[in-house]
C-alpha positions in Angstrom: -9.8 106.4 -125.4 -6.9 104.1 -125.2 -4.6 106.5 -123.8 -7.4 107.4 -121.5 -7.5 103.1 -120.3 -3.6 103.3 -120.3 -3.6 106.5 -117.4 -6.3 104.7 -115.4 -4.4 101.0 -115.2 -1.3 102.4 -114.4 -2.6 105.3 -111.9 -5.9 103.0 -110.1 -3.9 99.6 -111.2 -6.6 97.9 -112.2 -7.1 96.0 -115.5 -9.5 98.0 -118.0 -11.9 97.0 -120.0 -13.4 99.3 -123.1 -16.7 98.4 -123.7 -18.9 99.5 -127.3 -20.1 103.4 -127.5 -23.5 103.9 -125.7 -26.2 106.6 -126.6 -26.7 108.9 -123.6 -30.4 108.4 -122.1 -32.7 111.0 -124.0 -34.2 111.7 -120.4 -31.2 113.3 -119.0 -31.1 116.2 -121.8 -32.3 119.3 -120.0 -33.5 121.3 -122.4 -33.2 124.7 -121.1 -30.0 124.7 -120.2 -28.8 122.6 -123.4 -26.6 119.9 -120.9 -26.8 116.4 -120.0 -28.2 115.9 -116.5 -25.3 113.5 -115.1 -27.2 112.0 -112.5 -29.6 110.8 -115.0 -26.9 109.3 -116.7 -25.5 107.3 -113.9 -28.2 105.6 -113.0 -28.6 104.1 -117.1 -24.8 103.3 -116.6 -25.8 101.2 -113.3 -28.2 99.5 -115.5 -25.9 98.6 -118.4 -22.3 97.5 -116.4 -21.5 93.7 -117.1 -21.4 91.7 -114.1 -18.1 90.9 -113.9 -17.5 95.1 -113.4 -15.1 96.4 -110.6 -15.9 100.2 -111.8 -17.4 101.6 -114.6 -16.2 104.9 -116.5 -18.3 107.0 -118.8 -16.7 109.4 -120.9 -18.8 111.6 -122.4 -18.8 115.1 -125.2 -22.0 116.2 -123.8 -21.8 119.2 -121.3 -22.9 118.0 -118.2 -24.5 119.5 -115.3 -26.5 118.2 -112.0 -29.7 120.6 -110.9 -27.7 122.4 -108.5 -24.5 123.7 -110.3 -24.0 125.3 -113.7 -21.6 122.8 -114.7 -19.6 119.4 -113.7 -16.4 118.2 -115.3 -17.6 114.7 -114.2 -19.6 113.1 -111.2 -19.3 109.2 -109.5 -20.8 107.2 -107.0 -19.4 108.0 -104.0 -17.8 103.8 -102.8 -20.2 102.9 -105.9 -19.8 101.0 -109.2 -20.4 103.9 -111.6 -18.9 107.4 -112.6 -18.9 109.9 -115.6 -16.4 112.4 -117.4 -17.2 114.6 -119.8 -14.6 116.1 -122.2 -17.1 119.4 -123.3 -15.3 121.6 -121.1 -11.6 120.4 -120.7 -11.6 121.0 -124.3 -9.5 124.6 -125.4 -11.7 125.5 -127.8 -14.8 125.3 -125.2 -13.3 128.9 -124.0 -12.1 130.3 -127.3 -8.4 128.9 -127.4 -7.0 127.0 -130.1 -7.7 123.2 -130.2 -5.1 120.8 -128.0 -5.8 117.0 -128.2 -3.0 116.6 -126.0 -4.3 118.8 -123.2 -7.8 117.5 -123.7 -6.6 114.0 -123.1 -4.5 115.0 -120.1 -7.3 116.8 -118.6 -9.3 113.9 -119.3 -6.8 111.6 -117.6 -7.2 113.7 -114.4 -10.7 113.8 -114.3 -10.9 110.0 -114.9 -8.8 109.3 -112.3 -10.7 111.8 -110.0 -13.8 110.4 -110.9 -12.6 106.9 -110.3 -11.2 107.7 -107.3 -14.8 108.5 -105.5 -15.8 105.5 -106.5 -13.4 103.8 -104.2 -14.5 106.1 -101.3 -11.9 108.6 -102.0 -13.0 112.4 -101.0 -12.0 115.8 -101.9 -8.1 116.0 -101.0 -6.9 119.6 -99.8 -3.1 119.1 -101.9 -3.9 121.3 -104.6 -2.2 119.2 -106.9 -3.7 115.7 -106.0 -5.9 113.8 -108.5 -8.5 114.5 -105.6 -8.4 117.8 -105.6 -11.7 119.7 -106.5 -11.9 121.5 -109.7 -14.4 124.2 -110.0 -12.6 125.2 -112.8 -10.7 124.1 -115.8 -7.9 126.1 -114.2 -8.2 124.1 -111.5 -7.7 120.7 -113.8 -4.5 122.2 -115.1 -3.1 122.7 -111.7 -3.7 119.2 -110.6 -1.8 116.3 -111.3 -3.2 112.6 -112.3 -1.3 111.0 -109.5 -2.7 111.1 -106.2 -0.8 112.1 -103.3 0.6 109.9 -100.5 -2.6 109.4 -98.4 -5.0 109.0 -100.8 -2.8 106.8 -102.9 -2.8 105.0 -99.7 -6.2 104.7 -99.6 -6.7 103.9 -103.1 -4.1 100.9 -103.1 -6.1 99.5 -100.1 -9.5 99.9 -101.6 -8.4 98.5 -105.1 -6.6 95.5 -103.6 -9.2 94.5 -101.5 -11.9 94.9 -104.1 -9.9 92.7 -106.6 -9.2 90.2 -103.8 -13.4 90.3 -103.3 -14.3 86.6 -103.4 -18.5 87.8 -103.9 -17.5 86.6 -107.5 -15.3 83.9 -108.0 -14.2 82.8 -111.2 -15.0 86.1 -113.1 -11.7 89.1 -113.8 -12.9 92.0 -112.5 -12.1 94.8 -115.1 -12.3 98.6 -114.6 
């Protein structure tokens, strides 16, 4: 998880913050399909961010899926406080393949900062190798990289300066 913080404060930069390991809500389990409703999850994650919270990040081993599609690697708040990753499926050995920590965790770091980006209002990017680049697939994760490109890290530095400037709460650090 630390590596996870170090990608996100030097990609977003933004100050992190890890907070202690939270049980999933038991109502987002969907039983017939065996995943973890990630919408469901969200909204507990809305409920539980300190106050002091610029964006939250859940990272998750549960599989995760919203009603409409099979899967998601991870799903935010589009301009919103909170966002999810799960690391089920970046994992090797989720398709048969040999275990790789280091490719989990650099998967991870993509899909964190993807995820993190929507929270700052940042859409799908078409540059297939943007952070904001939609993955379908975890092919589509490996093509990627965790830097954004030139517009969106545009974007990004404009969104995350302003919303560490935000004087709504004076006197507190706003952490990721």
């Amino acid at each position: 998880m630390e590596t996870i913080a170090e990608c996100i404060e030097n990609i977003i930069g933004a100050p992190v913050r890890m907070l202690e390991d939270l049980d999933e809500p038991q109502e987002a389990f969907v039983e017939n399909r065996n995943q973890w409703d990630s919408s469901v999850i969200l909204r507990a994650l809305i409920n539980m961010a300190p106050p002091d919270t610029l964006r939250l990040l859940g990272v998750t081993s549960r599989d995760l899926c919203v009603p409409v599609l099979t899967f998601v690697f991870g799903q935010a708040q589009l301009d919103g406080l909170v966002s999810i990753i799960s690391t089920a499926r970046l994992k090797p050995e989720f398709y048969g393949l040999s275990a790789s920590p280091d490719l989990t965790l650099e998967r991870a770091c993509k899909e964190s900062i993807h995820e993190l980006g929507h929270t700052f209002g940042l859409v799908h990017c078409g540059d297939r190798s943007c952070a904001m680049s939609l993955s379908t697939h975890v092919g589509d994760v490996d093509i990627k990289n965790a830097e954004f490109c030139r517009g969106c890290r545009s974007f990004l530095r404009d969104r995350v300066t302003a919303a560490l400037a935000d004087e709504s709460r004076p006197g507190r650090e706003k952490q990721l």
